[in-house]
C-alpha positions in Angstrom: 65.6 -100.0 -208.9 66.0 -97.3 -206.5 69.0 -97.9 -204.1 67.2 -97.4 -201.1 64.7 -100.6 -202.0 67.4 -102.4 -202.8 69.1 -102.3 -199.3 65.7 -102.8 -197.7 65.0 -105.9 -199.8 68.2 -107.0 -198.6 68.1 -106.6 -195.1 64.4 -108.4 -195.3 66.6 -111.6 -196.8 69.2 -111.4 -194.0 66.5 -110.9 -191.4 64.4 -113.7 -192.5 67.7 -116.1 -193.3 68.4 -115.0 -189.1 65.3 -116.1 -188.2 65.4 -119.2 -189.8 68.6 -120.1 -188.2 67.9 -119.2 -184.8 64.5 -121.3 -184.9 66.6 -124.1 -185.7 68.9 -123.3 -182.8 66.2 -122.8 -180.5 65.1 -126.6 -180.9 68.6 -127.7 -179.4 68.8 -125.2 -176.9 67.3 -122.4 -174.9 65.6 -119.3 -176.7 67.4 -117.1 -174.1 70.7 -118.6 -174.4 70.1 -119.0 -178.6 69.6 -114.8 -178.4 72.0 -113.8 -176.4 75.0 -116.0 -178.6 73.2 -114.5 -181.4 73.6 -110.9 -180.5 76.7 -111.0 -178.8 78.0 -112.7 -182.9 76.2 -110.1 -184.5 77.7 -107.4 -182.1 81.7 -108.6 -182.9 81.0 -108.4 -186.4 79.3 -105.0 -186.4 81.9 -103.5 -184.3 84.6 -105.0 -186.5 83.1 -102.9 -189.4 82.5 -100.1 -187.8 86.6 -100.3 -187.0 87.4 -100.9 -191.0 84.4 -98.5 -192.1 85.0 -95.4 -189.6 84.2 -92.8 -188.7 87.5 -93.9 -185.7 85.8 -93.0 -182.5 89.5 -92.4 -181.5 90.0 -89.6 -183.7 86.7 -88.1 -184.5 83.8 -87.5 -181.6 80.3 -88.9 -182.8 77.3 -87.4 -181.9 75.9 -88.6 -178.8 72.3 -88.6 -180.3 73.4 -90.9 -183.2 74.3 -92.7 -180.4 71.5 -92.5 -178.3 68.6 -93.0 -181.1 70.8 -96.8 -181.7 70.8 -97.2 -177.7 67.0 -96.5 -178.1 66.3 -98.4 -181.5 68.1 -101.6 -179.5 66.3 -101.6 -176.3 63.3 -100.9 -178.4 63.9 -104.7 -180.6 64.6 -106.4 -177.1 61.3 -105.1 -175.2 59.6 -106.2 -179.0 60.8 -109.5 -178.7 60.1 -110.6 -175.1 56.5 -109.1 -175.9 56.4 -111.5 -179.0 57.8 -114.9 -177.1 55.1 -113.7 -174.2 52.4 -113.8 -176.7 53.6 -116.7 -178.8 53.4 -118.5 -175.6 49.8 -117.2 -174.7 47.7 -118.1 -178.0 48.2 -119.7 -181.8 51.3 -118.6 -183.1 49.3 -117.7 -186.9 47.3 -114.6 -185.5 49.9 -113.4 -183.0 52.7 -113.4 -186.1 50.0 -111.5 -188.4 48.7 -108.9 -186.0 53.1 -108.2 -185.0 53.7 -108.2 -188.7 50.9 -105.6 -189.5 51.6 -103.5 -186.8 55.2 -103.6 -187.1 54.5 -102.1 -190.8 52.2 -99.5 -190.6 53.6 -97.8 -187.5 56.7 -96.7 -189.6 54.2 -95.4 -192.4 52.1 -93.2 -190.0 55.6 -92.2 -188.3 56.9 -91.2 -191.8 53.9 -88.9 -192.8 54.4 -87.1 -189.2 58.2 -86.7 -189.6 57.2 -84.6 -193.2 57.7 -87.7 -196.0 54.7 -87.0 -199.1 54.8 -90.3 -200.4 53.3 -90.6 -204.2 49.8 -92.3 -204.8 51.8 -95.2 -206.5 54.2 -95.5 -203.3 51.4 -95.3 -201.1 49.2 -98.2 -203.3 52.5 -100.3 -203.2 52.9 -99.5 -199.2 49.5 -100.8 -198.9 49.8 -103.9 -200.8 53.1 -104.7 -199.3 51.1 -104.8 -195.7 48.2 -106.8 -197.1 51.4 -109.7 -198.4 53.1 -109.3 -195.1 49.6 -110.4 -193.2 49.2 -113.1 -195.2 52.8 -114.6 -195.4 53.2 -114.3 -191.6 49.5 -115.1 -190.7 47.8 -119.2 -191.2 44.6 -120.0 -190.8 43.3 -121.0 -187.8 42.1 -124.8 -187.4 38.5 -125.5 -186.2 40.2 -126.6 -182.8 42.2 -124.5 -182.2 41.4 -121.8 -179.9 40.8 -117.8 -180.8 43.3 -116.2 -179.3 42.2 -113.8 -175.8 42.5 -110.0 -176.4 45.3 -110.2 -173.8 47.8 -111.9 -176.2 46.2 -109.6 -179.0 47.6 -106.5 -177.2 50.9 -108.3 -176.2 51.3 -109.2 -180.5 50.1 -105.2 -181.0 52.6 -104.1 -178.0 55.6 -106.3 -179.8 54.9 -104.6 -183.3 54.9 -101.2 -181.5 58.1 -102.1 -180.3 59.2 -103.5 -183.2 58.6 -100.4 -185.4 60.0 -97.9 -183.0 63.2 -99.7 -184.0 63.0 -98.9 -187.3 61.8 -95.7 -186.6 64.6 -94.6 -184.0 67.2 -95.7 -186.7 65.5 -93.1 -189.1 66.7 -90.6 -187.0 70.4 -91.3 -187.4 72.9 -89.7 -189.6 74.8 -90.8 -192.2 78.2 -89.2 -190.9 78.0 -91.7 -188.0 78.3 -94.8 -190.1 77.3 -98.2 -188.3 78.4 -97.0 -185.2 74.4 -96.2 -184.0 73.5 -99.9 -185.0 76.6 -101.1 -183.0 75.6 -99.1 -179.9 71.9 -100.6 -180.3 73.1 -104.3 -180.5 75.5 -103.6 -177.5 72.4 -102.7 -175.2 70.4 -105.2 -176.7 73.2 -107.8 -175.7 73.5 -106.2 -172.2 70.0 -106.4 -171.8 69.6 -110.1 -173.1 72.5 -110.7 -171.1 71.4 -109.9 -167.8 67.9 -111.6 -168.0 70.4 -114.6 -168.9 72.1 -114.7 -166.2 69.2 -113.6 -163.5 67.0 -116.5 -165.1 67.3 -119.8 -163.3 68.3 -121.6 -166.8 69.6 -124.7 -165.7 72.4 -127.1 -166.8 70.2 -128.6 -169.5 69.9 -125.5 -171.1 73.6 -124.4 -170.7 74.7 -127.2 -172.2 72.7 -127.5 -175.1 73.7 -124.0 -176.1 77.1 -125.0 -175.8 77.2 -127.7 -178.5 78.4 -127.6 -181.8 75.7 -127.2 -184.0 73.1 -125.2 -181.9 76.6 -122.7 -181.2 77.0 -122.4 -185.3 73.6 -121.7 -185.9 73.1 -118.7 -183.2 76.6 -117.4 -184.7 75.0 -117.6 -188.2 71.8 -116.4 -186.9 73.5 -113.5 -185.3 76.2 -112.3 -188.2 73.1 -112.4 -190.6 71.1 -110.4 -188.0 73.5 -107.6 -188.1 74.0 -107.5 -191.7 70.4 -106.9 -191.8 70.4 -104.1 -189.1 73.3 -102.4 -191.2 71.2 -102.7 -194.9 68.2 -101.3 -193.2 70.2 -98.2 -191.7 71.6 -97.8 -195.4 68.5 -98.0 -196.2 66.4 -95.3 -194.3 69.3 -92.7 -194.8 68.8 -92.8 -198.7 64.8 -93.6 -199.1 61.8 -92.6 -197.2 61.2 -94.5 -194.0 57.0 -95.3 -194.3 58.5 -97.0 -198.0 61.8 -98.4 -196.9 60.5 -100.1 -193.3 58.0 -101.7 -195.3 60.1 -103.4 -197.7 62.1 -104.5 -194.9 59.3 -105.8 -193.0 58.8 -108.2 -195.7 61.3 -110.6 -193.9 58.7 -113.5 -193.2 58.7 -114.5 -196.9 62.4 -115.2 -196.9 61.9 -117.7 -193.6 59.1 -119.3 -195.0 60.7 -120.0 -198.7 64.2 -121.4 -196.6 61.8 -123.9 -194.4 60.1 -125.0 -197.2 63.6 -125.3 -199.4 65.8 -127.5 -196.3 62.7 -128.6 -194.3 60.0 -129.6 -196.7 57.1 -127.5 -195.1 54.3 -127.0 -196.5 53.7 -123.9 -199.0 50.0 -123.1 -198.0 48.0 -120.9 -200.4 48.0 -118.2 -198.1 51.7 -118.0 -197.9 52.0 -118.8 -201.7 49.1 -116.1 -202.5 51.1 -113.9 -199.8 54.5 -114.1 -201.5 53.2 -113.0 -204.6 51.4 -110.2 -203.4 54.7 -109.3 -201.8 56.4 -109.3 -204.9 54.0 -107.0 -206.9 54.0 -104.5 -204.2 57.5 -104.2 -204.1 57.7 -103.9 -208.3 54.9 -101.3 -207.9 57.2 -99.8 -205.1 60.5 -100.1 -207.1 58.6 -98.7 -210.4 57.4 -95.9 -208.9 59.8 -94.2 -206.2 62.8 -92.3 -208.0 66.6 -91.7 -206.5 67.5 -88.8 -204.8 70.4 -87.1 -203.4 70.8 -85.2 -200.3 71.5 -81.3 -201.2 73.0 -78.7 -199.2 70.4 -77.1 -196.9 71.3 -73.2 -198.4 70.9 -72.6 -202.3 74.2 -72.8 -204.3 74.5 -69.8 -206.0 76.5 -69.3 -209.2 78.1 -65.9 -209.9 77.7 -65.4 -214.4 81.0 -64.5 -215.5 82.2 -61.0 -215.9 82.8 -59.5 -219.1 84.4 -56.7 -219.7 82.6 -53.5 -220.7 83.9 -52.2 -224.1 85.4 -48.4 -223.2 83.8 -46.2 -225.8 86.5 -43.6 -227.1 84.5 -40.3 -227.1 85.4 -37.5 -229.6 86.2 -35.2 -226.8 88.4 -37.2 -225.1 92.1 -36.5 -225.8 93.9 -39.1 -227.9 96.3 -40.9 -225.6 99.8 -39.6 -224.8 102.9 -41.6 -226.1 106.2 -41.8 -223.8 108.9 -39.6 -225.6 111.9 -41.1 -226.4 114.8 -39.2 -226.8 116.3 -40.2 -230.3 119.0 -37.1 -230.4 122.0 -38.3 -229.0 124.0 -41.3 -230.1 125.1 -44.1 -227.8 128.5 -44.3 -227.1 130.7 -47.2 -229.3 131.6 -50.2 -228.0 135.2 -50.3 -227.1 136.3 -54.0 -227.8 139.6 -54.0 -226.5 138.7 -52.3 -222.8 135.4 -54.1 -222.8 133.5 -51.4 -221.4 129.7 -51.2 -222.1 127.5 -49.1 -224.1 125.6 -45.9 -222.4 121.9 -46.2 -221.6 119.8 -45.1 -224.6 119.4 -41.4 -224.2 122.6 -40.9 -222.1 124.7 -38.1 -223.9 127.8 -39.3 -225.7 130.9 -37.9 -223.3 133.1 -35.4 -225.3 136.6 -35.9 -226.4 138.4 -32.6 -226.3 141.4 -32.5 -228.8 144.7 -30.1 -227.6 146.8 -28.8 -230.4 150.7 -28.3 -230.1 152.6 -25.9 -232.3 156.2 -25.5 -232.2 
């Protein structure tokens, strides 16, 4: 299985394990108060591995657009999810879930193809398939009375999913050189943003204290930690695999929630959901089957210079033949003297002459 699938398949689980926590916080406490413990967890962790992980801020200057696409790619979630509560509160919470979920994953496909990705025919079948499973996992059918939702809360779920996707999309933009840090600096706005509609809200005590007990606290922390693991997968994601194949995957997250409440809270498995899981499943072994690994290169060609081998000299019969030193071999070099220790002449050096004198009487 491709790399880039496999970090997208996980950060659906840790999105759809997040969820499934914080729904169970939110029934003890505030949905405000729930998501701001949530992100302000998620944000200690992330910065903590950003610390361990580098690049060290202190040392080395990031780029201020990795960090501005994460500054947009948070605000972007937060604006999603007030637009998704809005219209949860407005109409049934089936259509609303299925026209965010659909939205959410074809935005990133069509934002793909723009930014230059040629996905395969089989990619693209498996893209298409995976959309279809994510309707019907998120989506339940409506009972006779309950009423359609207006096209007001239609727009608000189609405005969320907009939203929603231009997270994933910003995050695209990102470098790998910048680590986690752009997913830190997204969940920091995010929690400044949650934060101040938190305290500008009129919560009450109620509210305050519910989110300050025990359990409801453990499960926003949970909620949270698992939320950021999922924001870092899906940024490992993107930056090794093709954003309209990898932000699909991811948006599979729904399946995960719905297999956890049925697991701990005995909820019903409908068909749809059922029908919807397994659709999910081919698509993404039609998606894994059929997308192949690849490394970044280097944006020039790498030339490689061929060895050099010497050109054989060819000895032409004009040429003269090739003058030897002379050595003079004539003179003799001068005898050791073993009792003085003085050294032999050079090779070549004239012996000195001895000159005899002859005395007669």
């Amino acid at each position: 299985m491709n790399l880039a699938i496999a970090f997208a398949l996980g950060s659906a689980v840790f999105w759809g394990s997040g969820d499934f926590l914080g729904g169970l916080a939110s029934r003890t406490a505030s949905s405000i108060a729930t998501t701001f413990m949530a992100q302000a967890a998620g944000l200690v962790g992330l910065l903590a591995v950003c610390l361990v992980t580098g690049p060290n801020p202190f040392v080395r200057t990031l780029r201020i657009t990795d960090i501005g696409w994460g500054v947009v790619a948070g605000l972007s979630a937060v604006l999603g999810l007030g637009m998704f509560y809005e219209a949860m509160g407005r109409g049934p919470l089936g259509p609303v879930a299925s026209v965010t979920s659909v939205v959410s994953s074809v935005v990133p496909v069509a934002a793909g193809v723009l930014l230059g990705e040629r996905p395969s025919t089989r990619l693209l079948t498996g893209v298409g398939v995976a959309i279809v499973g994510i309707w019907l996992v998120a989506g339940q059918r409506r009972s006779d009375n309950e009423q359609a939702p207006s096209g007001r809360t239609l727009a608000l779920a189609a405005a969320a999913g907009i939203f929603f996707a231009g997270y994933l999309v910003a995050l695209a933009q990102t470098s790998g050189d910048s680590g986690l840090w752009p997913v830190a600096a997204g969940r920091g706005a995010a929690t400044g943003a949650i934060g101040l509609v938190f305290l500008g809200t009129r919560i009450g005590s109620h509210a305050l204290g519910a989110a300050s007990e025990r359990t409801s606290r453990s499960l926003s922390i949970g909620a949270g930690v698992l939320d950021a693991a999922a924001n870092a997968l899906y940024a490992l994601a993107v930056r090794n695999g093709m954003l309209s194949v990898v932000a699909v995957v991811a948006s599979m997250y729904p399946a995960s929630t719905v297999l956890l409440a049925r697991v701990f809270l005995a909820e019903k498995l409908t068909r749809r959901r059922g029908a919807g899981m397994a659709v999910g499943m081919g698509a993404v072994a039609v998606i894994a089957f059929g997308s192949t690994v690849t490394m970044a290169l280097p944006s020039a060609p790498v030339e490689f210079e061929a060895p050099v081998t010497p050109e054989a000299t060819t000895v032409q019969p004009s040429d003269p033949p090739p003058q030897m030193p002379l050595i003079d071999f004539g003179s003799e070099p001068a005898a050791v003297d073993f009792e003085t220790g003085s050294q032999p002449a050079p090779l070549g050096t004239p012996a000195p002459r001895t000159e005899e004198f002859v005395t007669f009487e």
